[in-house]
C-alpha atoms as a printed R data frame, in Angstrom:
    type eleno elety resid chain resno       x      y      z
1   ATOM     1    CA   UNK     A     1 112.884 29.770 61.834
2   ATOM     2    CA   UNK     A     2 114.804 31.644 59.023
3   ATOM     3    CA   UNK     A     3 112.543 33.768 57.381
4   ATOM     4    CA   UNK     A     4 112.622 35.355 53.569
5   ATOM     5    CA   UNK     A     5 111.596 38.491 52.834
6   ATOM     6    CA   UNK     A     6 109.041 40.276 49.681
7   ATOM     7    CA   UNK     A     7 108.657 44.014 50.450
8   ATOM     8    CA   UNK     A     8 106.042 46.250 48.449
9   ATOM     9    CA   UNK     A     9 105.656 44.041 45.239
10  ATOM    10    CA   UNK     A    10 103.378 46.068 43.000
11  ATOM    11    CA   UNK     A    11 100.849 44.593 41.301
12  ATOM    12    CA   UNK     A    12  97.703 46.381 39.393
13  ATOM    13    CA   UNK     A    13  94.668 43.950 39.882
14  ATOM    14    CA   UNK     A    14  90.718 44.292 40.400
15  ATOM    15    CA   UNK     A    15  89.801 43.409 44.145
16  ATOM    16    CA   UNK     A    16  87.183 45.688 45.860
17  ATOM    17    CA   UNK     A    17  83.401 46.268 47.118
18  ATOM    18    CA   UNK     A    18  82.586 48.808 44.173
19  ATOM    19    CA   UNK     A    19  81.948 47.618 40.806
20  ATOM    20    CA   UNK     A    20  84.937 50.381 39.718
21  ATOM    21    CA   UNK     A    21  87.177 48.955 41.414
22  ATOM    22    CA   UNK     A    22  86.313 45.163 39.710
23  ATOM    23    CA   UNK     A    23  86.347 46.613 36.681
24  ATOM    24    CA   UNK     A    24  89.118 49.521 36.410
25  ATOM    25    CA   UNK     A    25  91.439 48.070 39.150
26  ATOM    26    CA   UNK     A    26  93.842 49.662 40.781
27  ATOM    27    CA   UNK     A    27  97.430 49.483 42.619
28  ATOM    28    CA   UNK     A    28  98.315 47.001 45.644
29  ATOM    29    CA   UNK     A    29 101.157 46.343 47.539
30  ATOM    30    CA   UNK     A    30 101.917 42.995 48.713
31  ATOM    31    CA   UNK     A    31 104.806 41.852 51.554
32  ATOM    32    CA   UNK     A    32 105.666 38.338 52.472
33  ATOM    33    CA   UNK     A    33 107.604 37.214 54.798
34  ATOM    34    CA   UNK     A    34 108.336 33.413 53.797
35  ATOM    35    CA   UNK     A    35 109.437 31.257 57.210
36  ATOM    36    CA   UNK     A    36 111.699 28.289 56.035
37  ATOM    37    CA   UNK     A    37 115.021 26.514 57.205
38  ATOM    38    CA   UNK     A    38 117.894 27.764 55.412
39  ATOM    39    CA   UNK     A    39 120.343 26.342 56.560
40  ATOM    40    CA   UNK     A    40 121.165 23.199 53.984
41  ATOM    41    CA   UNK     A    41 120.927 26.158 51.129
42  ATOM    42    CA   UNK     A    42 123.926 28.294 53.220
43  ATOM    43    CA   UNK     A    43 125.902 24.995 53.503
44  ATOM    44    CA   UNK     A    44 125.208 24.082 49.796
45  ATOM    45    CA   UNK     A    45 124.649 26.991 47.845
46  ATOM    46    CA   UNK     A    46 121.704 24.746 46.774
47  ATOM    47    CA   UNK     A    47 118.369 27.244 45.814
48  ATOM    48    CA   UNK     A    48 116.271 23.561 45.827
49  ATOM    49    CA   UNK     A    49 117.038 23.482 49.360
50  ATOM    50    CA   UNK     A    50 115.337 26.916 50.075
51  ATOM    51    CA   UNK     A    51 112.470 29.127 48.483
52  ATOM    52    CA   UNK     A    52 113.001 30.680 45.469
53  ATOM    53    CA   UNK     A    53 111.553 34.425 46.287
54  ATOM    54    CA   UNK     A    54 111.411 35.245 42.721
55  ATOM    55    CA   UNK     A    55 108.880 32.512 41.580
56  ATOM    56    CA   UNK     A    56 107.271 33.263 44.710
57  ATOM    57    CA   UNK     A    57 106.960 36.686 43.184
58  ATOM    58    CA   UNK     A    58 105.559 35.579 40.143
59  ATOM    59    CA   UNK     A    59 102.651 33.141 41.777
60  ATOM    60    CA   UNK     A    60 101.666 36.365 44.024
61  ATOM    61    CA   UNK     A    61 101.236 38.535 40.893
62  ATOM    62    CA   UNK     A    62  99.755 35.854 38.758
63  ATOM    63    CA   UNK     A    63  97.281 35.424 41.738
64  ATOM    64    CA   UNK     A    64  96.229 38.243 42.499
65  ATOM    65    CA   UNK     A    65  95.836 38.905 38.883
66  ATOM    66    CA   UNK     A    66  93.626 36.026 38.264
67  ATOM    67    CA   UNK     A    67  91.190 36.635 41.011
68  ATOM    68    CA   UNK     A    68  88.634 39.153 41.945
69  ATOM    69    CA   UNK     A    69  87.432 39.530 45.636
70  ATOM    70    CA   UNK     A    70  85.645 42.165 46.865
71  ATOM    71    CA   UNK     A    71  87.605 42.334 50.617
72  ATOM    72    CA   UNK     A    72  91.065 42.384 50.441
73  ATOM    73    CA   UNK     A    73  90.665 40.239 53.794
74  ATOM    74    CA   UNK     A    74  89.817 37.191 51.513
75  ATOM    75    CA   UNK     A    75  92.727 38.093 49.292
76  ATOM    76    CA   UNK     A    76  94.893 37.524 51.939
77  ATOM    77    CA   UNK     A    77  93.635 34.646 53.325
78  ATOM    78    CA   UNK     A    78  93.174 32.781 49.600
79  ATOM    79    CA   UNK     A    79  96.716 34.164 48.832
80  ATOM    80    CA   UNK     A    80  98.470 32.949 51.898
81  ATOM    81    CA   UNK     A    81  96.455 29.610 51.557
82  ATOM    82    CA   UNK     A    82  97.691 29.254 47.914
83  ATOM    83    CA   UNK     A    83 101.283 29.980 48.561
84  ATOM    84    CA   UNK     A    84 101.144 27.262 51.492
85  ATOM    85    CA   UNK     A    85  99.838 25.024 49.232
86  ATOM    86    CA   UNK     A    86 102.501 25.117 46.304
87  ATOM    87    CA   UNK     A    87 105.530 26.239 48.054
88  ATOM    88    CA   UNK     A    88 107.874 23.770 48.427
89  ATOM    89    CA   UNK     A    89 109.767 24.011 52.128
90  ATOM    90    CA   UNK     A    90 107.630 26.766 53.073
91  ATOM    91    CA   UNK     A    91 106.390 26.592 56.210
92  ATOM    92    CA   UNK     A    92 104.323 29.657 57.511
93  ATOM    93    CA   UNK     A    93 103.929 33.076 55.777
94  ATOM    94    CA   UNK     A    94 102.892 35.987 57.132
95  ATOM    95    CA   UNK     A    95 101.093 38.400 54.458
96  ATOM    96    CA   UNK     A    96 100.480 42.468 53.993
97  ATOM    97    CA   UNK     A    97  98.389 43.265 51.604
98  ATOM    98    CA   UNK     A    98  98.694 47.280 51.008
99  ATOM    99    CA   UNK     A    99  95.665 49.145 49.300
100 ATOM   100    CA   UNK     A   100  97.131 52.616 48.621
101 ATOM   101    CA   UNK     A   101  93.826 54.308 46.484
102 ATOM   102    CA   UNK     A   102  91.371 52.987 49.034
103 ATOM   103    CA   UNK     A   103  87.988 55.156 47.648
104 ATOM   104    CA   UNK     A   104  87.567 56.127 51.522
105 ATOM   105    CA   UNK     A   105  87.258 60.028 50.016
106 ATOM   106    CA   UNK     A   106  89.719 61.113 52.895
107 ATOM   107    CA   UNK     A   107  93.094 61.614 52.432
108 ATOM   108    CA   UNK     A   108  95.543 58.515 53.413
109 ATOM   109    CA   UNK     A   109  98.953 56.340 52.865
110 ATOM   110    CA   UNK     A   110  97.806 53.074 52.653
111 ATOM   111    CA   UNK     A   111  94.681 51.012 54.221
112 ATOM   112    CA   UNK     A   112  96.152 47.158 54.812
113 ATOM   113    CA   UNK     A   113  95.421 44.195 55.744
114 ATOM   114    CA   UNK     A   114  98.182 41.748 57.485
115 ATOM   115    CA   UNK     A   115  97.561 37.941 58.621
116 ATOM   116    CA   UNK     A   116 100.174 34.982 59.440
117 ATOM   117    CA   UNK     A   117  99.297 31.747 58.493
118 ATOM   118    CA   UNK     A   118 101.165 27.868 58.866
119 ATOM   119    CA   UNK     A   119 101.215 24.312 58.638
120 ATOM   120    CA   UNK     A   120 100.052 22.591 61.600
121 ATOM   121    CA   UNK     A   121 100.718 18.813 63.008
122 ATOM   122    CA   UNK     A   122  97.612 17.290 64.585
123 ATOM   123    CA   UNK     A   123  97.498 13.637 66.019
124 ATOM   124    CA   UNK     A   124  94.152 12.046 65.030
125 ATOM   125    CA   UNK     A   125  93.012  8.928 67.179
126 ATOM   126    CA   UNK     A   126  90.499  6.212 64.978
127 ATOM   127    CA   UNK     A   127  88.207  3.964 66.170
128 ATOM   128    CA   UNK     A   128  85.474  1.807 64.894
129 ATOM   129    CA   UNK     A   129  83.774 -1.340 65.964
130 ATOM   130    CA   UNK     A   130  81.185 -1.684 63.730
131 ATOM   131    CA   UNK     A   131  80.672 -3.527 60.497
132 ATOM   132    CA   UNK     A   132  84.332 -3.478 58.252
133 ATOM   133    CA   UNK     A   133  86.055 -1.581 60.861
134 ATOM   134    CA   UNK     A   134  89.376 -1.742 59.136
135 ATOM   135    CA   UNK     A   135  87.214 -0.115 55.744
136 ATOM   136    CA   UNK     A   136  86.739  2.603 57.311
137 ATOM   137    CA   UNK     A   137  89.702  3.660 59.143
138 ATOM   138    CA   UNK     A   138  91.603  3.321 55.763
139 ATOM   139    CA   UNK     A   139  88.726  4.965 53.879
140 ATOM   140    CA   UNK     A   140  89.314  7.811 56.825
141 ATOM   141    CA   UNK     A   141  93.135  7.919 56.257
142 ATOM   142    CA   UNK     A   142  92.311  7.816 52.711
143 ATOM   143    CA   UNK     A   143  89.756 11.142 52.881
144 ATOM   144    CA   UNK     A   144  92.029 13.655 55.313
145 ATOM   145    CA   UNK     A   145  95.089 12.721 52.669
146 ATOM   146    CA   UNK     A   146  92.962 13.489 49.909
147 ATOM   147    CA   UNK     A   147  91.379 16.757 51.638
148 ATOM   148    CA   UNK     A   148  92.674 20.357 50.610
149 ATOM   149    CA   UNK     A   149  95.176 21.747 52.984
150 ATOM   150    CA   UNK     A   150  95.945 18.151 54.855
151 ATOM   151    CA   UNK     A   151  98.532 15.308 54.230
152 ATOM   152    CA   UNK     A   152  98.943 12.296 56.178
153 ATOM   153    CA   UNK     A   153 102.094 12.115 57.233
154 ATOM   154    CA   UNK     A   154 102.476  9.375 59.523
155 ATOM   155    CA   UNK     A   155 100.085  6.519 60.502
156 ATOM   156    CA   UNK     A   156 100.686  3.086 63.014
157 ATOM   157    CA   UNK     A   157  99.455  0.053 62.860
158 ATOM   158    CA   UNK     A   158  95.747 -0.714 63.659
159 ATOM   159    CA   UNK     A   159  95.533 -2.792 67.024
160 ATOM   160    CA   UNK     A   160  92.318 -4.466 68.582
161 ATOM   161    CA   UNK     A   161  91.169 -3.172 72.205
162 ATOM   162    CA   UNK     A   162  88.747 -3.871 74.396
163 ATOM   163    CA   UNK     A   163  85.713 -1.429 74.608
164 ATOM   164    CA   UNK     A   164  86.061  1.449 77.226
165 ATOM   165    CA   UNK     A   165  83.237  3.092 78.955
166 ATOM   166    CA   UNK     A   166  80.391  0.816 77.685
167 ATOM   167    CA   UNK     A   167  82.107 -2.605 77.731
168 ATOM   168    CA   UNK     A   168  78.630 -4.814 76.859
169 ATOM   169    CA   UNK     A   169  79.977 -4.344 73.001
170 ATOM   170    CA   UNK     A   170  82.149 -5.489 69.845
171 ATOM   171    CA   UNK     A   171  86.205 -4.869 70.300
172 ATOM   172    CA   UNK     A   172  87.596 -2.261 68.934
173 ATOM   173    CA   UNK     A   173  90.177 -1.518 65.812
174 ATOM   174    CA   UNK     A   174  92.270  1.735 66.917
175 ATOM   175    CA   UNK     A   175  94.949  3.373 65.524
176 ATOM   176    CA   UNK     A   176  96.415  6.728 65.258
177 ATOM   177    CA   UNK     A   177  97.852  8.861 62.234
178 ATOM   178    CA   UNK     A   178  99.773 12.383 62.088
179 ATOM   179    CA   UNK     A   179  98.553 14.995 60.258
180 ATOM   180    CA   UNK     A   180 100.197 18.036 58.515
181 ATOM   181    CA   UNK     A   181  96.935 20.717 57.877
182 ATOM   182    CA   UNK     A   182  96.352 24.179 57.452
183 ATOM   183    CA   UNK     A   183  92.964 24.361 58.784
184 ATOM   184    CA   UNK     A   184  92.312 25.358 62.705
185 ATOM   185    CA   UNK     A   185  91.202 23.313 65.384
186 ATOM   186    CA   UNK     A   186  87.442 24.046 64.843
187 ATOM   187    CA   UNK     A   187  87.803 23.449 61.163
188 ATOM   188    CA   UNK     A   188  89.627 20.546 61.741
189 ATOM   189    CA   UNK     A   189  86.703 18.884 63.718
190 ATOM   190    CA   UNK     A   190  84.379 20.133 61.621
191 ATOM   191    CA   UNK     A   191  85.882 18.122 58.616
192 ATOM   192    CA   UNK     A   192  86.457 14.918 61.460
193 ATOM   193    CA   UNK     A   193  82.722 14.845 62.551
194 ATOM   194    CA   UNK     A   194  81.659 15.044 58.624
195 ATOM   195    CA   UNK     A   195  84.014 12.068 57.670
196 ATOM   196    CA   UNK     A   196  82.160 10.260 61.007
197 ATOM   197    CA   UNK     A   197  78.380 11.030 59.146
198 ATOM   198    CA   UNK     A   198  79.940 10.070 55.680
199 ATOM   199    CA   UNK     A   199  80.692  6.735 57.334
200 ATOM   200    CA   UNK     A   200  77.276  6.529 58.595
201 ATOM   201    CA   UNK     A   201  78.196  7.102 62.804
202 ATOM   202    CA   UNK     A   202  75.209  7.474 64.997
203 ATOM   203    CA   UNK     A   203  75.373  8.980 68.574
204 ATOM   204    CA   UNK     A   204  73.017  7.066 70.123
205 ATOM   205    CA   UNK     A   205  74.167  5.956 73.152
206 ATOM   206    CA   UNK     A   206  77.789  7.740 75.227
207 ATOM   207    CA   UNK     A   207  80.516  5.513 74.659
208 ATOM   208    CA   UNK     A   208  78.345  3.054 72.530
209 ATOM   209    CA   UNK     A   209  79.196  0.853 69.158
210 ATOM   210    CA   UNK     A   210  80.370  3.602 66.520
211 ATOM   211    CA   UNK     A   211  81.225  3.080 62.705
212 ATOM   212    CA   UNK     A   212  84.040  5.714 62.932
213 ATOM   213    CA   UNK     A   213  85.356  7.686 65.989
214 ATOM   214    CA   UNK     A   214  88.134 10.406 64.948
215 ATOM   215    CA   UNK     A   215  89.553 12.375 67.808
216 ATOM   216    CA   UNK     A   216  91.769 15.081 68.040
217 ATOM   217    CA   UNK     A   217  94.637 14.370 70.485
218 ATOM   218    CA   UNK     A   218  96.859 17.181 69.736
219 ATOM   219    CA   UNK     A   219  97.723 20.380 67.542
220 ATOM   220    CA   UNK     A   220 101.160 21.565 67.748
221 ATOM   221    CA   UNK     A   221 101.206 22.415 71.352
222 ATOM   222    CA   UNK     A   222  98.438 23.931 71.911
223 ATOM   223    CA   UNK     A   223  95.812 24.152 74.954
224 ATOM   224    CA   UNK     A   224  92.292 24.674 73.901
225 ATOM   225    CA   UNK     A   225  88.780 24.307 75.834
226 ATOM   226    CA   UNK     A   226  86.049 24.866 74.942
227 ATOM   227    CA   UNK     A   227  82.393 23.359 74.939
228 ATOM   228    CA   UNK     A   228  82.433 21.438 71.727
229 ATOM   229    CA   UNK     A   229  86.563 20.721 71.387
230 ATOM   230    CA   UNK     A   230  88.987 20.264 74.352
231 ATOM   231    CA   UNK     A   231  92.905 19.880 73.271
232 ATOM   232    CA   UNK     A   232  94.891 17.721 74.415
233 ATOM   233    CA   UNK     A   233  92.069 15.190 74.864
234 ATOM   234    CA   UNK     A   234  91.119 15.220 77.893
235 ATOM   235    CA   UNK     A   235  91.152 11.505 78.770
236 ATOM   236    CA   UNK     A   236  94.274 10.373 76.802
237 ATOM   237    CA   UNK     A   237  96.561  9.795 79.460
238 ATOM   238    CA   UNK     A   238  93.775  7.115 81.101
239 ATOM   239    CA   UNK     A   239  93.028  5.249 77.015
240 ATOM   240    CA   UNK     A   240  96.041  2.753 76.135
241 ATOM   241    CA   UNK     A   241  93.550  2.461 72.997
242 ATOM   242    CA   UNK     A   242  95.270  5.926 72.244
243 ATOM   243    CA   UNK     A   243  98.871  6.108 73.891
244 ATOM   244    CA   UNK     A   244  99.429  2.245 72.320
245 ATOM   245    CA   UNK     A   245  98.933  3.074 68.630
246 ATOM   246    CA   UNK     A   246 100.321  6.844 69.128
247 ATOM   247    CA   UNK     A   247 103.963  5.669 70.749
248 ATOM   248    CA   UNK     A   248 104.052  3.907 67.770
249 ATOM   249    CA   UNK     A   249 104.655  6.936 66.049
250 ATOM   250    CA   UNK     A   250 105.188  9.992 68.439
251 ATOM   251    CA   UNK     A   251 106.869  8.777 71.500
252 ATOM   252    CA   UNK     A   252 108.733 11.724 72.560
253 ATOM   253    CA   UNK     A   253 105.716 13.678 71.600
254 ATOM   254    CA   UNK     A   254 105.227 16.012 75.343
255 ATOM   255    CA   UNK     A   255 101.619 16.941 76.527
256 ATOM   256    CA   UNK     A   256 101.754 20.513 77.036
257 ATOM   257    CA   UNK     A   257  99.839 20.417 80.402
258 ATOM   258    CA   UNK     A   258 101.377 16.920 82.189
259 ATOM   259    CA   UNK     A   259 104.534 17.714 80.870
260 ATOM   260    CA   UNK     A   260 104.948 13.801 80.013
261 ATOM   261    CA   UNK     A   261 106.092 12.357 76.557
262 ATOM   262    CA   UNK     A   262 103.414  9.841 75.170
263 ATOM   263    CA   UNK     A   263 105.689  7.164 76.158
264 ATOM   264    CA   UNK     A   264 106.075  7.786 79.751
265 ATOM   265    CA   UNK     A   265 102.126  8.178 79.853
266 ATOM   266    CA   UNK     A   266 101.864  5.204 78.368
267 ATOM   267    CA   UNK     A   267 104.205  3.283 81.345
268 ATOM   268    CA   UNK     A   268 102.374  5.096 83.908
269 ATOM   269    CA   UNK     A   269  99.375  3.755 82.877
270 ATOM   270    CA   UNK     A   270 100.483  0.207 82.187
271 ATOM   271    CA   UNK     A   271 102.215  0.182 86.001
């Protein structure tokens, strides 16, 4: 990815764990490297169709202006967060923030802090067959497009299944959406299994009737296990509940482990 660079913008602001510092300020230093596509804005000469480093400028100044935070850890992390957030084709940053007058009372250049963050693309498998099951897969939908740091981008059509694991039940409604987000895997299923209580899920019984089930099937390409969050799920490949709605909208999507687009999973199983 084509990157765009800030070196050493100065800006005098009040971040720090002494009450001086909040109240006097002092000098930082703050780098950005801005990862985008410029390739349309070469072809073009278009600035819409890149970043605009000198507004970018201005929100980091204003920003860091308008807030006070006592580690300049948080800074970064709010900073890099807001810039995500409101900067159009940006697509990861990575941040320095430089504290040249750190009150350390030894003698030194610069104490910093440096941290890269990104948009993600998760796949989210739904579920419910309980009560208004297609209620709350759009109420669902509805809360991760609304939430802070995620945007729907992509969702197929809701199909009924029969029940897996337990089959004594109700069928299901299943679907599955895309999902552009900033927040990490364990966030991420933090904010699924609240969404599940808000739609009043008990776990009762493995594999049993559920309001809302929200799974995450992938992020970007990652491998991750662990005891509470295994990705990719671990049982896709074996759930046409998940492969159906999810070759609806990722086909050529490739499990990083298998080594098999979503579509030829899907085949394999259906053989």
């Amino acid at each position: 990815m084509d990157k765009i660079k800030i070196k050493n913008l100065e800006v005098f602001c009040n971040h720090g764990v002494f009450q001086e510092e909040n109240v006097l300020g002092q000098k930082f230093l703050v780098s950005a490297v801005l990862y985008t596509d410029t390739h349309m804005a070469g072809l073009t000469d278009d600035l819409t169709k890149s970043i605009h480093y000198g507004e970018v400028s201005q929100k980091i100044e204003r920003f860091m202006k308008e807030n006070t935070y006592q580690l300049i850890e948080t800074a970064a992390e709010n900073l890099a967060k807001h810039l995500l957030l409101t900067t159009k084709n940006l697509e990861k940053i990575s941040l320095e923030i430089k504290k040249p007058w750190a009150p350390i009372g030894l003698p030194l250049e610069t104490v910093s802090v440096e941290i890269e963050r990104k948009w993600h693309t998760a796949y989210i498998a739904l579920g419910s067959n309980l009560g208004d099951k297609e209620g709350y897969l759009n109420q669902a939908m509805e809360s991760l497009d609304n939430e802070e740091g995620c945007e729907v981008v992509k969702c197929s059509d809701f199909i009924v299944t029969e029940p897996y694991g337990m089959t004594e039940q109700e069928e299901f409604l299943n679907g599955c959406l895309e999902l552009r987000t900033l927040l990490s895997p364990v966030e991420l299923l933090k904010l699924l299994n609240r969404l599940e209580k808000e739609a009043h899920r008990e776990r009762i019984i493995h594999w049993g009737p559920r309001t809302l089930d929200l799974d995450i099937i992938f992020y970007d390409d990652i491998i991750w296990d662990s005891e509470k969050l295994i990705i990719p799920h671990k049982d896709m490949k074996n759930r046409d509940f998940v492969l159906k709605p999810l070759a609806q909208i990722a086909p050529y999507k490739r499990h990083p482990v298998y080594r098999k687009t979503v579509e030829e999973m899907l085949e394999e199983l259906n053989k």
